[in-house]
C-alpha positions in Angstrom: 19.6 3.6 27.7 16.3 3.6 26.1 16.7 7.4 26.9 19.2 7.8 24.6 18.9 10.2 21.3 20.5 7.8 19.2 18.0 5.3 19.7 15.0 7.5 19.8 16.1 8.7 16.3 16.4 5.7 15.1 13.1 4.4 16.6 11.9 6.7 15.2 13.3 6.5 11.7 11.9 3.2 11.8 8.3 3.8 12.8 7.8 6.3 10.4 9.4 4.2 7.9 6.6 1.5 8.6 4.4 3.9 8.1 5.1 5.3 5.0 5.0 1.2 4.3 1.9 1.1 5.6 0.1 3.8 3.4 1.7 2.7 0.0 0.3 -0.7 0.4 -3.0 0.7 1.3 -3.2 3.4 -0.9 -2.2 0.3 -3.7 -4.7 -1.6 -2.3 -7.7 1.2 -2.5 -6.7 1.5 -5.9 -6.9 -2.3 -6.9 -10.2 -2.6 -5.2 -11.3 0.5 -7.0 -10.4 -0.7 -10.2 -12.0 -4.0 -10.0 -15.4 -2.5 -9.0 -15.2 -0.1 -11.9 -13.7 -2.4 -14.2 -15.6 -5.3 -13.8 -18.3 -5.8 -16.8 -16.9 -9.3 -17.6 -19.2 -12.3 -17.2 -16.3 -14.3 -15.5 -15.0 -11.9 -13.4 -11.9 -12.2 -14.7 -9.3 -9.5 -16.4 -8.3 -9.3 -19.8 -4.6 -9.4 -19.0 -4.1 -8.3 -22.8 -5.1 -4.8 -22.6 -4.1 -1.9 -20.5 -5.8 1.2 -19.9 
């Protein structure tokens, strides 16, 4: 059975399902590291959580 079309689309379906997971979370992830080493000019370290760009 593992053969079978049905399950292969769905395998399928569901690998590339993880992987459209997988490159939204890095992609948010670039862009959160990105931002903190531009951003960062505080003393603390810490974000203003007040004002938005």
């Amino acid at each position: 059975m593992p053969d079978d079309p049905d399950t292969r689309t769905t395998r399928e379906e569901r690998l590339a399902a993880k992987l459209r997971e997988n490159l939204r979370r890095r992609k948010a992830q670039a862009r959160a590291s990105k931002g903190a080493q531009v951003g960062d000019t505080g003393d603390s370290g810490l974000s203003n959580p007040g004002t938005k760009s």
